[in-house]
N, C-alpha and C positions, 0 to 999 in steps of 0.2 A: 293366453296372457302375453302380454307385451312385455320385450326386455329391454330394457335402455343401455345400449351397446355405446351408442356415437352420441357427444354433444361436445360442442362446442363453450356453451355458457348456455345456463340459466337463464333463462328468457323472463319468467315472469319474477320479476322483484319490484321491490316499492319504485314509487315515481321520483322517492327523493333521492335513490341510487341514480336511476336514470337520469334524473336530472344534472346530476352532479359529471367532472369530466375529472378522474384519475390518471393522471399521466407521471409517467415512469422514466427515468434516464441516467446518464453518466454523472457524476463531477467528481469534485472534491471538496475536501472540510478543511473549512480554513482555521479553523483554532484546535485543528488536529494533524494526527500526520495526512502529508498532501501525496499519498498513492493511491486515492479514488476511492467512489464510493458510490452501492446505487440507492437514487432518492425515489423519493415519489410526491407529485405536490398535486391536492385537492384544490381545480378552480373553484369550488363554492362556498369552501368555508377558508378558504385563504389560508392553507395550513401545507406544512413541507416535513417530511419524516425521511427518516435515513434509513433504508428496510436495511442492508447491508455494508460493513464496510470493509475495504480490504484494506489488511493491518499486516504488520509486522508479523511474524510467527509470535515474536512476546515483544515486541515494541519498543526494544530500550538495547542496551549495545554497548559495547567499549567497558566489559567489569576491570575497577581499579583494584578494590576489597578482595575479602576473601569471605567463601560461604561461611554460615554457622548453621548449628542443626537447634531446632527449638523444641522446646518440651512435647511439641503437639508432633513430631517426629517428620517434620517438613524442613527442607532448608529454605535460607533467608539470604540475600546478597541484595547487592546495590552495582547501579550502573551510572556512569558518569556522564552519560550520554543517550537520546533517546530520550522517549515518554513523550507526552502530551506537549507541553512545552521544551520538548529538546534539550533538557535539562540534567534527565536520570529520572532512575526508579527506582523505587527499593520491588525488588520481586520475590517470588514464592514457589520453589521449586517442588515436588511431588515426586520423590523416586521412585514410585506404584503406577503413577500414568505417565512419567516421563513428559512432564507439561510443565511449562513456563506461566504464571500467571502474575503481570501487572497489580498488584494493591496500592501504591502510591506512586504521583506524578509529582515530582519537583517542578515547581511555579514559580521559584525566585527572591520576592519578598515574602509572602508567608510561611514558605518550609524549606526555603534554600535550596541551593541549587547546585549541581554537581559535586559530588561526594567522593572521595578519594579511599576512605577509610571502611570499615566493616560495620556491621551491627553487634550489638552485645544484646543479649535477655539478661536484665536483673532479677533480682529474687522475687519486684513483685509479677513477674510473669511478663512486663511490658519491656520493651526494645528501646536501646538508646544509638542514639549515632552522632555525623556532624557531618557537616558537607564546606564544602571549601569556596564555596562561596554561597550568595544569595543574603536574605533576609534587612534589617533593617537597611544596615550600612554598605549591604552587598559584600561582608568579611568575612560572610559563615553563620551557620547556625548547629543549637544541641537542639537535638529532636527528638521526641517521643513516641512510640510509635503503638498501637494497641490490635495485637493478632485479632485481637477478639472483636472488636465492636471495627476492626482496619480505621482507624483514624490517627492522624499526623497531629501533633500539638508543636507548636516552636516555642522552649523553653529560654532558649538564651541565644540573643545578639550577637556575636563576636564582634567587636567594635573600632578595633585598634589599640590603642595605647593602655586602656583600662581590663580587657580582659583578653587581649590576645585577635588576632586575623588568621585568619585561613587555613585552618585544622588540615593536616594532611592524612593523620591517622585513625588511630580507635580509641573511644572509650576503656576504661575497664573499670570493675565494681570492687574496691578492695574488699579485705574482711572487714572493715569498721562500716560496710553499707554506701558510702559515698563512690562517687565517683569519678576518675583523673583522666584527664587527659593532656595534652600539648597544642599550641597551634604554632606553625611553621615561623607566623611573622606577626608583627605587633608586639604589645609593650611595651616595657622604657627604651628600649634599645632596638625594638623593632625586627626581634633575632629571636621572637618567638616566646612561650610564656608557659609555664607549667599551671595548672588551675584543678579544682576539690569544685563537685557539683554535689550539694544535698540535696538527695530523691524527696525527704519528706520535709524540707523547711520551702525547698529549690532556689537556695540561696546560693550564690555562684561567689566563688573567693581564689583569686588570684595570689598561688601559692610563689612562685622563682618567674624571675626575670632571666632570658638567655641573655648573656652579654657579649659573647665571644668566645675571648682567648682560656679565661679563668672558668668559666662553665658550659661553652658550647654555644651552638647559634642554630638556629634551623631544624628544628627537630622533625623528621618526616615521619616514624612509625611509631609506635605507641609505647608506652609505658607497659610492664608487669609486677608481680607481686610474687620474691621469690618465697622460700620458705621462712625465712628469718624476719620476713612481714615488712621487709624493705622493699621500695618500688625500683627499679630497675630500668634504663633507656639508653637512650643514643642519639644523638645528635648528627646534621650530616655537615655543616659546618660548624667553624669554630674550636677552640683547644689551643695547645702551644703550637700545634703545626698546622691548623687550620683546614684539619683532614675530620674533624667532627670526634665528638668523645661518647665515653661511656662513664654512666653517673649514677647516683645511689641516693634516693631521697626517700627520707623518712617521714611517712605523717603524723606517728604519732610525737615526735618533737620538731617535726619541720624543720629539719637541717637536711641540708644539701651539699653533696660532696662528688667531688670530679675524680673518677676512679682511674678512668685511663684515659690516654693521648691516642687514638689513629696514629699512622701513620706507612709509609709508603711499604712496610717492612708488615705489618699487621693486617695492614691495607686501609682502605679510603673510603669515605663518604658513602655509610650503612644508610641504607631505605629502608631496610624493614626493622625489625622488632628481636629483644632478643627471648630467650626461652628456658626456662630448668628442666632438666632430663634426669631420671631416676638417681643418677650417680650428686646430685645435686649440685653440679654444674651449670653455668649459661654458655649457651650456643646462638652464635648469632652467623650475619654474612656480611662484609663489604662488597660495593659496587664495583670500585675498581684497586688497584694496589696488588697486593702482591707480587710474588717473585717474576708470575708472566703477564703481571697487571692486569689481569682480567677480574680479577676479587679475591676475595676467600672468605674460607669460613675456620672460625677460629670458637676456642673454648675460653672460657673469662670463670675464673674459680673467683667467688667472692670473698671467700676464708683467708685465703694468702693475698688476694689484688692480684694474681699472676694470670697474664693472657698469651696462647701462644698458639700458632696458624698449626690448624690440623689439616687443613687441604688448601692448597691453590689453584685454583680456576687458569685452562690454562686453553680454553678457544673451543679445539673441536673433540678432543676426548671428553673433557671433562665439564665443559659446557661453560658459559663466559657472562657475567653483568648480572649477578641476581638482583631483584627486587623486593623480595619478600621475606617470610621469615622461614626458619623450621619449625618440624612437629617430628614427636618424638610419639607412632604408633605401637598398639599393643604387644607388636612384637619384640621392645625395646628400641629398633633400628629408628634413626631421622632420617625423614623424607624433608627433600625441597625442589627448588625448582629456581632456573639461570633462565633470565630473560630473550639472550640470544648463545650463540654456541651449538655445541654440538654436531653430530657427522651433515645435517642440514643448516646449520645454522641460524636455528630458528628456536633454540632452546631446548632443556633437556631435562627430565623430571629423574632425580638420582636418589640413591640411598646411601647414609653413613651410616656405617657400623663403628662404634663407641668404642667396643671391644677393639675392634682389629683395624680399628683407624683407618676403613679405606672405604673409598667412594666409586660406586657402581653405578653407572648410568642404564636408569630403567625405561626410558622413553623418550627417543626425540620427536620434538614436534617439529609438524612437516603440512604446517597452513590447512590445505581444503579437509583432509579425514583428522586431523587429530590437532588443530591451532597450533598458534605459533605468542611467541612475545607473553608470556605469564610474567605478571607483574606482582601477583599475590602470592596466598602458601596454602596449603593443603590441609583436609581438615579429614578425620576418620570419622564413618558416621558409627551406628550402635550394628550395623552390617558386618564393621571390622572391614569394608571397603574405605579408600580415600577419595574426595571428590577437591576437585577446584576448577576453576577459569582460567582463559587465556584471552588476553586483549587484543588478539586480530586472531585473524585465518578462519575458517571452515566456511562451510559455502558462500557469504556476504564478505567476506575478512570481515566481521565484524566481532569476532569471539567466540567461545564453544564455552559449555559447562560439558567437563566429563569426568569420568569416574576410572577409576585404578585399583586392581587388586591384585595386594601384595602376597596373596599368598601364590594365585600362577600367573603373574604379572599380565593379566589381560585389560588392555583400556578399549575403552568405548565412550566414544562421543556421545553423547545425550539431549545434549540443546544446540542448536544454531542460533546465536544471536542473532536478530535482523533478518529472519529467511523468509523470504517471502514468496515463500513455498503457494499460498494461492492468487499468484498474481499483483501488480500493481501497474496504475495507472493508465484504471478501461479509455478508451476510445470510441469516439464514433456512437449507434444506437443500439438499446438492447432490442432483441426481435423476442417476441412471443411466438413460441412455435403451437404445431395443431396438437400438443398433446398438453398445452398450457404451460405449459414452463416457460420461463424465460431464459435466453440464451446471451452470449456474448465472450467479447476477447479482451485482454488485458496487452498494453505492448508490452508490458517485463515480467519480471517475477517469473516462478515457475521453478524448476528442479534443474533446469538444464542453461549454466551458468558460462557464456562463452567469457574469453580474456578482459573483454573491452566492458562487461560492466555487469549489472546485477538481474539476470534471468533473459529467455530471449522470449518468452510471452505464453499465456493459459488462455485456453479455449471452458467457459463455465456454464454452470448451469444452475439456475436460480428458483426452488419450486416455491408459488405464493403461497399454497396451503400451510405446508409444516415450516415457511420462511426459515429456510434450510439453502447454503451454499454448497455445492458438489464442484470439483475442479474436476472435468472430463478429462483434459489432452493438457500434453508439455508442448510447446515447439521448440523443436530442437536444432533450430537452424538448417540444415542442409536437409536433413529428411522432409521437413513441413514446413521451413520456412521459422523465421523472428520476425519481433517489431509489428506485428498484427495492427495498423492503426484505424482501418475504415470496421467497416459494422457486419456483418453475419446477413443472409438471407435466406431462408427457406425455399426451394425451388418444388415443381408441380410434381417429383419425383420424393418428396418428402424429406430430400438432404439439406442438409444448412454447406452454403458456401462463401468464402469469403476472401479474401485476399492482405496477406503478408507483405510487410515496405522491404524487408531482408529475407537474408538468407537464400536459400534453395542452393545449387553446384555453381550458379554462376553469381551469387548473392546481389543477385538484383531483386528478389522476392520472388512469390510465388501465388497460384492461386489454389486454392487446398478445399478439399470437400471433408464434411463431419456425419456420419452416418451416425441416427440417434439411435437406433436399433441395435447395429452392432457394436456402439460406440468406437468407432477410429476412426481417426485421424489420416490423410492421403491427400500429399501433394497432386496435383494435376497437369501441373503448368509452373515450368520455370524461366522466370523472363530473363533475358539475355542481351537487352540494352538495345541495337538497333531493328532489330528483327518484329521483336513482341513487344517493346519498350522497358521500362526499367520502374522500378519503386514504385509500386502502387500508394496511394496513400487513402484512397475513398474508400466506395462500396460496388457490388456489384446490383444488376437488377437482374429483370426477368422478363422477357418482353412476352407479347401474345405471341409470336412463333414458337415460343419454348426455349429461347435459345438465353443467356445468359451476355449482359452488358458490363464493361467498364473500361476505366480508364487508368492511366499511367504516368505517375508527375516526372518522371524522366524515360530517355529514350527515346527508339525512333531513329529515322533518318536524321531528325534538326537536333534531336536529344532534349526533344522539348516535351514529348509525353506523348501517347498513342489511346486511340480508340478503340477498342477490340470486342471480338466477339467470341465465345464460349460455346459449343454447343455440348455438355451436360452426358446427352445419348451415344454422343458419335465420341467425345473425349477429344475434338479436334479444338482447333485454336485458329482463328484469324484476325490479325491488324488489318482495321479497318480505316481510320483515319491516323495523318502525322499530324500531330501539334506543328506548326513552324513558328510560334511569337505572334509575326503581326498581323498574318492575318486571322489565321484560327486559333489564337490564345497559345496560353503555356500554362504551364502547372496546374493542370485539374487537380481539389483540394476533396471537392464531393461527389456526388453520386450523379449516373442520369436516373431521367424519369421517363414514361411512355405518356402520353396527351392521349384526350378520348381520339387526336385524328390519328394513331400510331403511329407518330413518330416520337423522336428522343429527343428530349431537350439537357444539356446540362451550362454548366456554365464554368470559365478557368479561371483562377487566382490572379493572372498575370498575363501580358501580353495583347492586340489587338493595337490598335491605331494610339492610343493613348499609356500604351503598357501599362492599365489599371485592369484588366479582366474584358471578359466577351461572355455574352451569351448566345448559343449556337445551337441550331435544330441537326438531328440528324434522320436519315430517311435511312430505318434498315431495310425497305424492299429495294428501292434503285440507290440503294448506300451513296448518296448524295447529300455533303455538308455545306450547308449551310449559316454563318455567322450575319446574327440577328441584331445583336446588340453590340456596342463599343463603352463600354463603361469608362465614367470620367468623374471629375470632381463633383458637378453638377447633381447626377443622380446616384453617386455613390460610388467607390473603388473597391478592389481587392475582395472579391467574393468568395469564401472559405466554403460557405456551405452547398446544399441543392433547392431547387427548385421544388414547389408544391400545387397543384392546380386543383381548383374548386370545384362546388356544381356549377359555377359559371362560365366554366372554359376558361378563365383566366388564371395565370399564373402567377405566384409571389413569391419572390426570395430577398434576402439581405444584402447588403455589402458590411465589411469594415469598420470605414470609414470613409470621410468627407462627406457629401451632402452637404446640407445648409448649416450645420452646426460642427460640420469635422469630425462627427463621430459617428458614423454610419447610418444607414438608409433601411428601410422595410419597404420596397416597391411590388409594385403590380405590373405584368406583361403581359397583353392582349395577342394570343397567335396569330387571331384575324386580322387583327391591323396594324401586325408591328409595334405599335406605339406603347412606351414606357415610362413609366410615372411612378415619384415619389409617394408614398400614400404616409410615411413617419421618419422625420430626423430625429436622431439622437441626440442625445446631449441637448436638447434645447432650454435648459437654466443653467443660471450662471455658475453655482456648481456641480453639473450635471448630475443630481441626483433624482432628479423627478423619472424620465423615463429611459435612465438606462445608458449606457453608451458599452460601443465595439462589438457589436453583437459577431461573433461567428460560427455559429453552427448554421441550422435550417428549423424550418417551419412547419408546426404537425397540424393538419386538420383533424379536428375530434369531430364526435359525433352530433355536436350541435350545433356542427356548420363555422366553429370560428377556428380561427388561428389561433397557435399558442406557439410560443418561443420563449428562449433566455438572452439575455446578454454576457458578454463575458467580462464587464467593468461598473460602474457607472451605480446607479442606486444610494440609498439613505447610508449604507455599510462600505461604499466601494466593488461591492463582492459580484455586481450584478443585479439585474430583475426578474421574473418572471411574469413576463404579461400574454392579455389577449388582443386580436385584433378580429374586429368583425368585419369581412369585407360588403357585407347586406348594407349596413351603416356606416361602414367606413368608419367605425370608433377603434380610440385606442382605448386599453385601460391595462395600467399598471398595476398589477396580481400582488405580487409578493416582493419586499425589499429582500434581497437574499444576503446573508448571514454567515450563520455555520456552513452555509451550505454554496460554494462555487461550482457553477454547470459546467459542463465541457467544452471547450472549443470546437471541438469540432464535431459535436453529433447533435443530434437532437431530441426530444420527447417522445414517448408513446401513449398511445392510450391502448390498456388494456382491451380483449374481447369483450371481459367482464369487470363488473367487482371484485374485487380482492376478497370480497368477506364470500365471495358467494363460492361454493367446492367446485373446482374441474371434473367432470369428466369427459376426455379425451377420444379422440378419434381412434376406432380401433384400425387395428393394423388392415389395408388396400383401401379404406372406406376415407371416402373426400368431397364435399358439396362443394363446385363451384358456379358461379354465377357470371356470364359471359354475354355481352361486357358490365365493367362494373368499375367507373360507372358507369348508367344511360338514360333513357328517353324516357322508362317503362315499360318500355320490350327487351327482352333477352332471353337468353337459354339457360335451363338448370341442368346441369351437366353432375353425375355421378360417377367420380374413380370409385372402381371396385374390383376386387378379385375375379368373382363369379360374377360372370355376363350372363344376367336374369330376367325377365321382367317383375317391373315391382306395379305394385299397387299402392297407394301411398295417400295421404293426407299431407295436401299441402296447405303452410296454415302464413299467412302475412300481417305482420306485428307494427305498430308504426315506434316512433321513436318513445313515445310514452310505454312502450306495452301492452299498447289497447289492440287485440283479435279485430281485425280489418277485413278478413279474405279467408275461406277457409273451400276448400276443393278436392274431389278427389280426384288424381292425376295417373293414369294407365302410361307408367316409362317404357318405350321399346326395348328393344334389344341393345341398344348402341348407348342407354340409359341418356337419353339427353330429353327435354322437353321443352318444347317455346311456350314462353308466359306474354302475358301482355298488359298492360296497367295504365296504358294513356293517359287516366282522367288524374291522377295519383298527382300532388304537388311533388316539388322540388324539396328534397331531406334524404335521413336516414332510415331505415326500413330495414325488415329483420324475415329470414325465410326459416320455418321451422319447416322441415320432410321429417311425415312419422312413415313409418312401415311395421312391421307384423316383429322386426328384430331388429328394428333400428331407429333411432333418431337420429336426424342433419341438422343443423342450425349455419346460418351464414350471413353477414353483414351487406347490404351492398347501399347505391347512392344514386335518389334519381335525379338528373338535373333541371 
C-alpha cells in the first residue's frame, strides 16, 4: 500500500481553481492602522481579502480615565488615543486571560472622539461616558455604550453655549436615576457648565453656568454624590483667587453653593475628583500649591465647611503633580497616585492612612517594567487587588494597565499599550516555503525595543490551513541584526535567508539564516561598510552554483553599495562588485535574478550617466560587470524594484517615475539585443486614476503566463492598482482599484504552489524534487534531495496547466537519484511533475519556453 509522505500541492482540482491566479503579499490598510498587512487578491473574480493583519497588541494607547469593573466581572476604560480612526477606544480588559480587547473605535462625528474621562455602568446594565471632542459640532459627546449587543449610540451633542463643550470628566448616576456631569468650556461664560441627563426621557438640561470668580471656571473631574445626597466638585479655575473652588450642588432644589476658595496655602488647580471615606469626610488632591508646591492632598468636612492640608507633595519622597483622584480600599487605607515625583521621577502610587495621617509611598514608576505619568486613580476589583493605568512608559511608552496588591504590595504589569509584540510594517515578499507555510520579516515590532524607536523587527510564519499567525524570531539588533527590509528566500539546503538594513557589531546590518526545523535564528554576516558594504536593503537569491546573491545600498570603496556573494556551505563571504554612481549605479533597492543564460541581472535606484538608475548584467563564473542600461526620463527613472523574465527570454521591470506621463514606466529588456522599451506609462489620464501611477515594487509571473503588479499611488481611491500585463499580447488591464487595501513599496506578489482552500501536505524532512533547468526547452533533469541514497522506481506522471494526465512513465533513478526527461514536441506554458514511488510522492512546478 502506498503512503503519501511528500507533496507539495494537490494536483488534481477543478479547472476553475486552476484557472484562477491567487497571489499573496505585503501592504497596508489605509482606513486602519498603517503597520501592515498580509493580503491576497483573486485575478479572476477581481476580489482582495486581508488573510492577516498586524495590529497593535490592543490598538489604542495614551489611557486618560480610570478603569471600572462591570457587573459581567471584566474591566472597562477608554483611551484617548489609537483605534481605527486614531481617535480612542473604549476597551475590555479580562483579568483571567490577561487580554486587551478593542469593542469600540471613536470616528469623530458619530461617537466622538477622544475621551478624557471614565465609564460609568448605570442601573440599566448599559455604560455611559463623554469624550472631549468629536460629534456634531466637534465639542463632545454623551455616549451609550451596550456590553451586550457592543454597540455605541450618541445621545447628546455638546454644542457650546447651550449645553456645555468639551467634557473632561465622568458621568455619575445619582440616587434619583439621572445623570451629572460638567464640561470644561462652553456656556454663558464659556467656563464650563454643570448639566442632569435623563436615562428614560434622554432629555438633557443644563443645570449651573461656571462664571468664574463667584462659582469656579473650568471644571476638569467629575462630580459625586456624598451621603447627604449633595453632589460634590471642583473646579480647576476660577473662585476669589482664581486657583479653582470646591462646590456643593443640590438636585433635588437646584441650588448651588461655592464651599471653598483654593488657594496657594490648600493648594491649586484640582484635576481630579473628590471622594467620602468611611469617617464621612471628602478627600481630594491639588495639582500644584502647597507648602513645597508640588500639590496636596487635603480633607474638606462638609458639616463644619472646614478644609485642611493633610499631606504636601513635596518632589521625590513623596511624589509631585497628581492628576487623579482617591480611593479608599477595603482595608480603610486611600490609595492614589502623583503624576511625576518620586525616587525616579516618574511618579508614585502611595497610601494614606486616615488614622495616623501619614503617607507611604508603595510604588515608583520607572517607564519600561512598571509606566510612568498616571493621570487617573485606582479602582479595587472584587479580588481585593487594585488596578489602574499609566499614560506613558512600558515597552511603546505608550501606557501599561497593572495591578497592585495591597496586601504584599506586589505590582505587576499586565497590558502594554501599543506593543507591537508581533511585528509591524512587513517589507519586501512573502516566500512560501516547502512545507507550505508562508514566511516573512517585519522591519519593527517585536520584544526587543532599542532607544531610537518601537522594536528592531520579527522573522513570521503564516500557515494557510488553520490562517494562524506564529511570530518565530525577535531581532535584536546586534545578535541577528534590526530593520529587516528586503524578503526571505529558501536556499537548496532547506534554510530561509535573508538580510537585515541594521544592526549586527558594526550596525551596518547583517545577513542571518532561519532554520525551520530548529527554529533559530543566526547571524552569518556582519557588513562593515567598506570591506562587505553597508545596509542591505533588497533580497538575496540563489544562483545554479548554489551559492547565494546580493546586494548592499551603502558601502564599498565609493560607499555606494556592493555586490556580493554568500556561499551557504562554506559560511564564507565575498564582495564581488563596488557600486561607484556613474558608472555601475548606486543604491540597489531590489533583488538580482539569474536569466535562463546564467547570469545576474539586477538593477540600482540611482546613479549611471543620468543619476536615474542602471540596469546591469553580472557574470558569476568570470565575475564580470557589465552595465546594460542607463535609465532616463524617456523610458523611466528610479527603479525600486527587481527584474522578472518570461518564457520568452525577455525581461520586465518598473521604474518610479517619468516616462510619457511622469509617473512611471512597465518596460521590457531584450538580453539578446540590448534594446529597451516602454510597453506602459502611468498616469496616462488626466487624473491619473485609470491605470495607476509610481509603481515601486516588482513583477510576479503567475502560472498563466502574465504579469501581475501593484502600484504604489494613482487608482479610482488614490491607494494604487492591481493590474495584469500580458506580455503574448502586450495588453494591459487594470484588476482591482485598491482601497482598504495599500501594497508595499517595495516588494511584490506571490502566487501560491496551491490553492488556499486545497490542505498542504509537506515535504517530509531530506526529501526535495528538483527540476534542472527551470525553466527550459523541454529537456532537463529530475533531480531528487534525499537522505538515503537508493534507487527508486517510480511513476512519473506530467500534468499540463489545466490538470489534464499528458505523460505518464515509469522511470528506473540511479544511484546519484537524477534522471533526463525530454518533451521537445511540449508548447511553451506551465506544466506540473508528479513522482510517485512505493513511500513517496513529489510534485514540482516547472516552465517550458
Amino acid at each position: 500500500m502506498k503512503k503519501i509522505i511528500v507533496l507539495t500541492v494537490a494536483l488534481l482540482f477543478s479547472n476553475y481553481l486552476l484557472s484562477q491566479v491567487e497571489l499573496w503579499g505585503f501592504g497596508f490598510s489605509k482606513n486602519n492602522d498603517d503597520i501592515g498587512i498580509i493580503y491576497k487578491i483573486n485575478s479572476l473574480v477581481d476580489n482582495k481579502n486581508i488573510g492577516y493583519k498586524f495590529s497593535f497588541y490592543n490598538n489604542c494607547w495614551s489611557p486618560n480615565g480610570d478603569l471600572f469593573m462591570a457587573s459581567n466581572g471584566k474591566f472597562y476604560g477608554m483611551t484617548s488615543e489609537g483605534g481605527k480612526y486614531e481617535k480612542g477606544v473604549i476597551f475590555e480588559y479580562s483579568p483571567m486571560s490577561d487580554s486587551v480587547i478593542n469593542k469600540i473605535d471613536f470616528d469623530g462625528i458619530n461617537n466622538g472622539a477622544s475621551p478624557m474621562g471614565s465609564l460609568i455602568q448605570a442601573t440599566n446594565g448599559k455604560m455611559y461616558g463623554m469624550t472631549n471632542y468629536g460629534g456634531t459640532s466637534y465639542l463632545g459627546v454623551i455616549f451609550e455604550f451596550d456590553p451586550i449587543t457592543e454597540s455605541i449610540t450618541k445621545k447628546v451633542d455638546f454644542d457650546g453655549i447651550n449645553k456645555g463643550a468639551n467634557p473632561r470628566g465622568s458621568l455619575i448616576q445619582a440616587s434619583n436615576g439621572k445623570l451629572y456631569g460638567m464640561t470644561y468650556y462652553g456656556g454663558a461664560n464659556n467656563k464650563g457648565v454643570l448639566f442632569e441627563f435623563d436615562l428614560l426621557t434622554n432629555t438633557f438640561i443644563k443645570k449651573v453656568d461656571f462664571g468664574g470668580t463667584n462659582n469656579g471656571g473650568n471644571p476638569n473631574g467629575s462630580l459625586m454624590q456624598a451621603s447627604n445626597g449633595k453632589l460634590y466638585g471642583m473646579t480647576f479655575w476660577g473662585g476669589s483667587n482664581g486657583d479653582g473652588v470646591i462646590f456643593e450642588y443640590d438636585p433635588v432644589t437646584n441650588t448651588f453653593v461655592k464651599k471653598i476658595d483654593f488657594d496657594i496655602n490648600i493648594g491649586r488647580h484640582p484635576f481630579g475628583s473628590l471622594m467620602q471615606a468611611t469617617n464621612g469626610k471628602l478627600y481630594g488632591m491639588t495639582f500644584i500649591g502647597g507648602a513645597k508646591y508640588q500639590g496636596t492632598l487635603f480633607e474638606y468636612n462638609p458639616v463644619t465647611n472646614n478644609s485642611i492640608v493633610k499631606v504636601n507633595f513635596d518632589g521625590i519622597n513623596k511624589g509631585a503633580n497628581p492628576y487623579g483622584s482617591l480611593m479608599q480600599a477595603s482595608n480603610g487605607e486611600l490609595y492614589g497616585m502623583t503624576a511625576t515625583g518620586g525616587q525616579k521621577g516618574n511618579g508614585i502610587l502611595f497610601k494614606y492612612d486616615i488614622v495616623n495621617d501619614s503617607l507611604i509611598t508603595k510604588v515608583d514608576f520607572e517607564k519600561t517594567n512598571k509606566g510612568n505619568n498616571p493621570q487617573g486613580s485606582l479602582i479595587q476589583a472584587s479580588n481585593g487587588k487594585l488596578y489602574g493605568m499609566t499614560r506613558e512608559g512600558g515597552i511603546s511608552n505608550r501606557g501599561i494597565l497593572f495591578e497592585y496588591n495591597p496586601v504584599n504590595d506586589l505590582f505587576i504589569k499586565k497590558v502594554d499599550f501599543f506593543n507591537l509584540k508581533n511585528g509591524a510594517g512587513p517589507k519586501g515578499t512573502i516566500l512560501q516555503a516547502t512545507n507550505g507555510k508562508l514566511y516573512g520579516v517585519t522591519t519593527y515590532g517585536g520584544e526587543n525595543i532599542p532607544s531610537w524607536g518601537i522594536g528592531c523587527g520579527v522573522l513570521f510564519e503564516y500557515d494557510l490551513v488553520t490562517n494562524t499567525f506564529t511570530k518565530k524570531a525577535d531581532f535584536d539588533r546586534v545578535t541577528t541584526g534590526e530593520l529587516p527590509q528586503g524578503s526571505l528566500i529558501q536556499a537548496s539546503n532547506g534554510k530561509l535567508y535573508g538580510l537585515a538594513y541594521g544592526g549586527g557589531i558594526n550596525n551596518n546590518g547583517v545577513l542571518y539564516e532561519y532554520d525551520i526545523t530548529a527554529d533559530t535564528l543566526i547571524k552569518k554576516v556582519d557588513f562593515d561598510g567598506a570591506a562587505k558594504g553597508a545596509f542591505p536593503w533588497g533580497s538575496l537569491m540563489q544562483a545554479n552554483n548554489g551559492k547565494l546573491y546580493g546586494m548592499t545600498g551603502g558601502g564599498g570603496i565609493n560607499y555606494q553599495g556592493v555586490l556580493f556573494e554568500y556561499d551557504p556551505n562554506m559560511n564564507s563571504f565575498s564582495k564581488k562588485v563596488d557600486f561607484d554612481k556613474y558608472y555601475t549605479g548606486e543604491k540597489p533597492f531590489g533583488a538580482l535574478i539569474q536569466a535562463i543564460n546564467g547570469k545576474l541581472y539586477g538593477m540600482t535606484r540611482d546613479g549611471g550617466i543620468h543619476a536615474e538608475g542602471v540596469l546591469f548584467e553580472y557574470d558569476p563564473v568570470t565575475n564580470i560587470f557589465t552595465k546594460k542600461v542607463d535609465f532616463n526620463g524617456n523610458i523611466g527613472s528610479f527603479p525600486i524594484g527587481s527584474l522578472t523574465q518570461v518564457s520568452n527570454g525577455k525581461m520586465y521591470g518598473m521604474t518610479t517615475t517619468n516616462g510619457k506621463y511622469g509617473k512611471g514606466t512597465l518596460f521590457e529588456y531584450d538580453p539578446v539585443t540590448n534594446i529597451i522599451s516602454i510597453k506602459v506609462s502611468f498616469g496616462k489620464t488626466i487624473n491619473e486614476s485609470n491605470n495607476g501611477k509610481n509603481p515601486n515594487g516588482s513583477l510576479v509571473l503567475a502560472s498563466n503566463g502574465k504579469l501581475y503588479g501593484t502600484t504604489g499611488l494613482g487608482g479610482a481611491f488614490g491607494s494604487g492598482v492591481f493590474f495584469e500585463y500580458d506580455p503574448v499580447s502586450d495588453t494591459f488591464v487594470k484588476k482591482i482599484d485598491l482601497n482598504e487595501i495599500k501594497a508595499d513599496y517595495y516588494g511584490h506578489l506571490i502566487e501560491l504552489s496551491g490553492p488556499v482552500s486545497t490542505p498542504y501536505l509537506t515535504h517530509s524532512v531530506g526529501f526535495k524534487l528538483k527540476i534542472l533547468p527551470n525553466p527550459n526547452k523541454g529537456e532537463f533533469v529530475l533531480q531528487i534531495d534525499a537522505i538515503i541514497n537508493k534507487n527508486h522506481i517510480s511513476t512519473v506522471e506530467l500534468y499540463d496547466i489545466l490538470g489534464s494526465l499528458i505523460h505518464s512513465e515509469q522511470v528506473q533513478f540511479t544511484t546519484n537519484l537524477r534522471k533526463k526527461m525530454e518533451f521537445n514536441s511540449l508548447k511553451s506554458g506551465v506544466y506540473f511533475i508528479r513522482i510517485i514511488t512505493d513511500d513517496n510522492i513529489l510534485f514540482e512546478r516547472f516552465i517550458i519556453q
